[in-house]
N, C-alpha and C positions, 0 to 999 in steps of 0.2 A: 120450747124455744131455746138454741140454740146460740151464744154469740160469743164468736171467736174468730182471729184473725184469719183471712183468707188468704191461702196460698196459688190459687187460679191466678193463671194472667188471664187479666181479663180485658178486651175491647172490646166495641159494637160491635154486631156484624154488620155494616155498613160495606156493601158493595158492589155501589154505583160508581160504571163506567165514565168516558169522555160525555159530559154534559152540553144540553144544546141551551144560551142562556135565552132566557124570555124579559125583557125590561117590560115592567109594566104597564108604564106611559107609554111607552112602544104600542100596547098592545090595547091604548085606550083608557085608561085609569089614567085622571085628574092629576090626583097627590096633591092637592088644594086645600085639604080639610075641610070642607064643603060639600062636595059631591058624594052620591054616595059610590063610591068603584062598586060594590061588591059583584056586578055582572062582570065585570073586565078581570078581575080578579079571580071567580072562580072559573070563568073561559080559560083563562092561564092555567091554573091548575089544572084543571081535565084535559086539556091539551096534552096528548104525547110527544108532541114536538118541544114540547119546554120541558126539561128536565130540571134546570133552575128558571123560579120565576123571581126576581131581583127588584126588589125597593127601594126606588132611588133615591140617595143621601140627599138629606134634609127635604125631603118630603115628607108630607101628612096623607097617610091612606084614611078615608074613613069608609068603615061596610059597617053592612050587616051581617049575619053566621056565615064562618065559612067552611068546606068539606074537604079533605084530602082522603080522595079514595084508592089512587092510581099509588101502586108501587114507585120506587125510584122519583123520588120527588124530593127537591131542595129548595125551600123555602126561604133568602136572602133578605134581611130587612141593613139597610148600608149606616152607617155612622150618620146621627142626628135625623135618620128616617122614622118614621113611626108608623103602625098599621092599628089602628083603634076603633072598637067597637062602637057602632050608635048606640047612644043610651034609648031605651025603649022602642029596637028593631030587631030587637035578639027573642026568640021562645023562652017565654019563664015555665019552670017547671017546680015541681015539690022538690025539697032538698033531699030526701029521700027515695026519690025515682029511680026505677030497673037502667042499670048502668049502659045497657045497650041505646036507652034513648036520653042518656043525660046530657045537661042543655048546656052548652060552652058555646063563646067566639068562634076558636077553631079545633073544629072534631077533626082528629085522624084516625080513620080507620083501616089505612092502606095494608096490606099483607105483609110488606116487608119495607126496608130499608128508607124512612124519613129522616131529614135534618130541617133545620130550624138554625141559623146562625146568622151571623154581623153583628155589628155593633151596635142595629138600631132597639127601638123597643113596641114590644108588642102590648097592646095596652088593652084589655076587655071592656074597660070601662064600665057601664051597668050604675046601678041608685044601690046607696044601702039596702039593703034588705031584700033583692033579687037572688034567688036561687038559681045560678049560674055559674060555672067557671070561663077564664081566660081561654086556658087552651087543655082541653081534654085528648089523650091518646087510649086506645082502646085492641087489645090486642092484634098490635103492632112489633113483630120481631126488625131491629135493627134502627136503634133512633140514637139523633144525636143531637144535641141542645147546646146552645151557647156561642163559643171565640166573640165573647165579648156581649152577648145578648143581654136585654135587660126586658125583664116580662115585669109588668106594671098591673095592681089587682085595683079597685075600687070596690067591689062586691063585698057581699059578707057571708061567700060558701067559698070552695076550696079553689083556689090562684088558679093552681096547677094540679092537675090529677091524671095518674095511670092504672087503667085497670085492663089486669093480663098484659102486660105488657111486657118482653124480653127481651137482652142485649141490647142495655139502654145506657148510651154514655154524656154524660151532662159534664164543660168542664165549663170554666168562664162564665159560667152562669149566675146573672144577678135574679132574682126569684123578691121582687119588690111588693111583698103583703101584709105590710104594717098598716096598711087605711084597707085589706080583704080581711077572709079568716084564716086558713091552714095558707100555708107557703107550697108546698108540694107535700101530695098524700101520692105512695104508692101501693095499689091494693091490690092484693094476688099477682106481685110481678118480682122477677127474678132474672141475676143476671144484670145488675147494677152497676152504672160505678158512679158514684159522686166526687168530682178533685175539682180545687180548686176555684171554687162558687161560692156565694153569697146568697142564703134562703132566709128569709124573715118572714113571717106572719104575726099577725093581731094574736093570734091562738092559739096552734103549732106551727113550729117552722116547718121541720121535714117530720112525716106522720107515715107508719109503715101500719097496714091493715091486711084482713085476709078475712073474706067474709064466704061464707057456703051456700048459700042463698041464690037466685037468679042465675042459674049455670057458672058461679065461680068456683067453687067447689073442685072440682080436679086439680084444681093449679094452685099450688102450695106459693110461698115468699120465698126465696133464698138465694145465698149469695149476692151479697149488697155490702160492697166495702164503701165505705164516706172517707173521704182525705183532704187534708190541707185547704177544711174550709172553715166559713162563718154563718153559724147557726143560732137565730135568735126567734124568741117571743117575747110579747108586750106583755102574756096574761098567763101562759100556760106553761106550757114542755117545747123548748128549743128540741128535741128528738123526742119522739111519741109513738111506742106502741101500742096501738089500739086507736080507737077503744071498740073494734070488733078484731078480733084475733079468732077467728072460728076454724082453719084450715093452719094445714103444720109452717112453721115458720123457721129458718134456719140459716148458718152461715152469712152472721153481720158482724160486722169491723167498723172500728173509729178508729182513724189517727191524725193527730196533729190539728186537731179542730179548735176552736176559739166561740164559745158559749155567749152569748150578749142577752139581752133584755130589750132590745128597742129603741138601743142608743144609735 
């Protein structure tokens, strides 16, 4: 393993044309915190006609699992909106489960170019001791996280996790997993950029992995510069590699970061 400043410029590759927007309540979803949207919710997302589906400020979305399978998809949660998991309507799985069916809120597995942004917050919700993430991405080229998001963990497996995941740009991103466990794990993904974000977990905050196992194996880590953020744990490593390093790992960068503890 290799770690040393990177000289790439690097952005997402992010690119998605003129968007058609989809409000959700438009489209039949509550936003009561009550009901459960998740029919209305993922109709939006499969929809090619909605390229943004948009969460209206100061709404409470409640579902169940959701899927983004469709390319070109932008996912909107607005200032004081929230999109949260039912606790005990999600698939519980072993925490150790083949990555192709690992169990989160919201899985994407689109081919290319996702975003995930607003100011609202995405909350998985879940009971201690469920083995589940937030929001899982799974080789996905072209994602973008944050201008302002706040991803919210309750669980006690990983927040936020990418596996194979590339040209991934997180800026503004609050990563809230002091009551989860990891903050964000990226495994077998390459082609990063961290600026500007807030990642905290109970365990590790941000966690780099590379496991050979279950078809990950081809795809190495690399190139992952972290900048001008805040990185804490209550218990562990605020920055953690491992603890499977099995496939080559290279071209990582820190600067300008600010270390916490769970203050």
């Amino acid at each position: 393993m290799r770690c040393r400043r990177s000289h790439v410029v690097h952005e997402a590759a992010i690119s998605i044309g003129a968007a058609t927007s989809c409000d959700a309540r438009q489209r039949g979803a509550k936003g009561d915190g009550k009901a459960d949207d998740a029919k209305h919710l993922q109709a939006a997302l499969d929809d090619p006609r909605c390229d943004t589906v948009v969460l209206t400020a100061n709404h409470t979305f409640l579902s169940s699992a959701l899927h983004v399978q469709r390319s070109g998809v932008t996912l909107t949660i607005e200032g004081g909106a929230m999109l949260a998991g039912k606790n005990g309507a999600i698939k519980q799985c072993e925490a150790e489960a083949d990555w192709r069916g690992w169990c989160s809120f919201l899985t994407v597995d689109a081919e290319r170019d996702f975003v995930l942004n607003g100011s609202g917050t995405l909350a998985g919700g879940g009971n201690h001791g469920e083995h589940w993430s937030t929001l899982h991405v799974r080789s996905t080229v072209g994602v973008r996280l944050g201008d302002g998001l706040r991803i919210y963990c309750t669980n006690s497996w990983w927040c936020t996790v990418m596996h194979n995941a590339s040209a991934v740009h997180a800026t503004q991103l609050f990563i809230d997993g002091k009551t989860g466990r990891d903050g964000l794990d990226l495994v077998n993904s390459r082609d990063i950029l961290v600026e500007d974000s807030r990642i905290e977990g109970s365990d590790d905050g941000l966690c780099f992995k590379t496991q050979a196992d279950d078809g990950l194996g081809a795809w190495p880590a690399r190139n992952v510069p972290v900048r001008r953020s805040y990185l804490s744990s209550e218990c562990c490593n605020a920055i953690q590699f491992g603890s499977r390093t099995e496939v080559d790992m290279s071209e990582f960068s820190f600067e300008d970061l600010v270390i916490g503890s769970g203050e």
